[in-house]
C-alpha positions as CSV (number, residue, x, y, z in Angstrom):
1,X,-14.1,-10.0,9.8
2,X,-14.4,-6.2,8.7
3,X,-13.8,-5.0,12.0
4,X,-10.9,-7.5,13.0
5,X,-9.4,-5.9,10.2
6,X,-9.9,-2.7,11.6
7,X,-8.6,-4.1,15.1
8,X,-5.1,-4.8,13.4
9,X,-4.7,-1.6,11.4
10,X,-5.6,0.1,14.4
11,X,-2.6,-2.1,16.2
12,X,-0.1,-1.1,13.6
13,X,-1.1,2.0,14.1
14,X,-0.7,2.4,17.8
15,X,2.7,0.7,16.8
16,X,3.6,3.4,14.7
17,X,2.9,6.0,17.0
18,X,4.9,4.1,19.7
19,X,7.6,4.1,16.7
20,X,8.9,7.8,17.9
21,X,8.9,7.2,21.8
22,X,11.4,7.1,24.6
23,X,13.3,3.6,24.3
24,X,11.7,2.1,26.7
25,X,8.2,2.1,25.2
26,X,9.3,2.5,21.3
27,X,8.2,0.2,18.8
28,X,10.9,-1.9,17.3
29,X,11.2,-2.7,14.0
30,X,10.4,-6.2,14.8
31,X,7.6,-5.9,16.6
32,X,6.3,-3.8,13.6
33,X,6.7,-6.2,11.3
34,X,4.5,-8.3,13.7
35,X,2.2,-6.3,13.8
36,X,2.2,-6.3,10.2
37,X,2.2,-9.5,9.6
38,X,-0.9,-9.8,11.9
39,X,-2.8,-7.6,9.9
40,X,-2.3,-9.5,6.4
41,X,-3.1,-12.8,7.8
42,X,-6.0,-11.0,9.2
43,X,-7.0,-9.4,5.5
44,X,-6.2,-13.0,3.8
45,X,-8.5,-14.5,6.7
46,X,-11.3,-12.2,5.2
47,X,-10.4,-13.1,1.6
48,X,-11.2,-16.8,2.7
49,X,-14.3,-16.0,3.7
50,X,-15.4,-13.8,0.6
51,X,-14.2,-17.1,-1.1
52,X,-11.5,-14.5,-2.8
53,X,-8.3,-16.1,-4.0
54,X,-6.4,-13.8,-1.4
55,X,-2.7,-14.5,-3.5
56,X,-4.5,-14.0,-7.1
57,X,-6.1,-10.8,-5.8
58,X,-2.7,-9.5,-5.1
59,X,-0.7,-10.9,-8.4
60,X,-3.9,-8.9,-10.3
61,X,-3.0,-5.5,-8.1
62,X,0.2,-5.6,-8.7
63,X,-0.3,-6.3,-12.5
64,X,-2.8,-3.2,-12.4
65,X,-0.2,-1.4,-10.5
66,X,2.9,-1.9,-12.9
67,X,0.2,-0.9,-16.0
68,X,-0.2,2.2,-14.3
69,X,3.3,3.3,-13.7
70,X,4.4,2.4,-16.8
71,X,1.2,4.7,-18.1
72,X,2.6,7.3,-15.6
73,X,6.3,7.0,-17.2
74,X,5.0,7.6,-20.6
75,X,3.1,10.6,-20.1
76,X,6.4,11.6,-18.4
77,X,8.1,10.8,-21.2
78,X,6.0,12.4,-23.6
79,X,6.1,15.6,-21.7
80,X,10.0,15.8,-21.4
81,X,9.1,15.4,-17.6
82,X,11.9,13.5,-15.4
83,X,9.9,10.9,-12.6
84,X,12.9,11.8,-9.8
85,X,12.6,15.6,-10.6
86,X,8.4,15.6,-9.9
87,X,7.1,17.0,-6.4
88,X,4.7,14.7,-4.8
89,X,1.5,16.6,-5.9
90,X,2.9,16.2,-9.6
91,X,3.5,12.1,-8.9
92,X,-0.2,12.3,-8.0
93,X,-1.7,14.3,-11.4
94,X,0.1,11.9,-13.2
95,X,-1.0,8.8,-11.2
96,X,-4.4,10.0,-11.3
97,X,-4.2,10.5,-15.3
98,X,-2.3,7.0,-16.0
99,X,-5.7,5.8,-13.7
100,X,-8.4,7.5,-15.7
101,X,-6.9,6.4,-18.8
102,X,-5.9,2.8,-17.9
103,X,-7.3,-0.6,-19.6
C-alpha cells in the first residue's frame, strides 16, 4: 500500500509540474484536484488496512494542529510579535517551539 501511496504523490506531482506548461499540456485545476483526490482515497485505503480509523486520525491532527497554533499565537503574543508581520523562517521557530512545548 506504501508504494501506491508513493505512485499518487508522485502523480500529483507530475501534475504540478505540468501546472506551469504551454496550454495544451497544462494541468488544470480540475484535473488536480483529481489527482488529489486519488491520492487521499489512496492514504485512507492504507488506513483500512493498518485497521486505523482514517477520519478519527485526521479529527486528532487537526486537534493537535489548532493546539499548536494557538501555542504559536501566544508566544507571539507574549513577545509583542505580530503573526502577519513574521518572515517564514520566524513562522517556523515559533512552530517549532509551540511543538517542543506542546501537551
Amino acid at each position: 500500500m506504501r508504494a501506491k501511496v508513493l505512485e499518487e504523490l508522485h502523480e500529483v506531482d507530475d501534475a504540478l509540474a505540468r501546472a506551469g506548461q504551454p496550454a495544451q499540456r497544462a494541468t488544470t485545476p480540475q484535473e488536480l484536484a483529481g489527482e488529489l483526490g486519488d491520492l487521499l482515497f489512496t492514504v485512507v485505503n492504507w488506513s483500512r488496512h493498518l485497521h486505523i480509523d482514517a477520519e478519527a486520525a485526521l479529527r486528532a491532527a487537526n486537534d493537535k494542529f489548532e493546539r499548536r497554533f494557538a501555542r504559536m499565537e501566544s508566544l507571539a503574543q507574549a513577545r509583542g510579535l505580530e503573526l502577519a508581520q513574521l518572515s517564514a523562517e520566524e513562522w517556523d521557530a515559533l512552530w517549532n517551539e509551540a511543538k517542543l512545548n506542546a501537551s
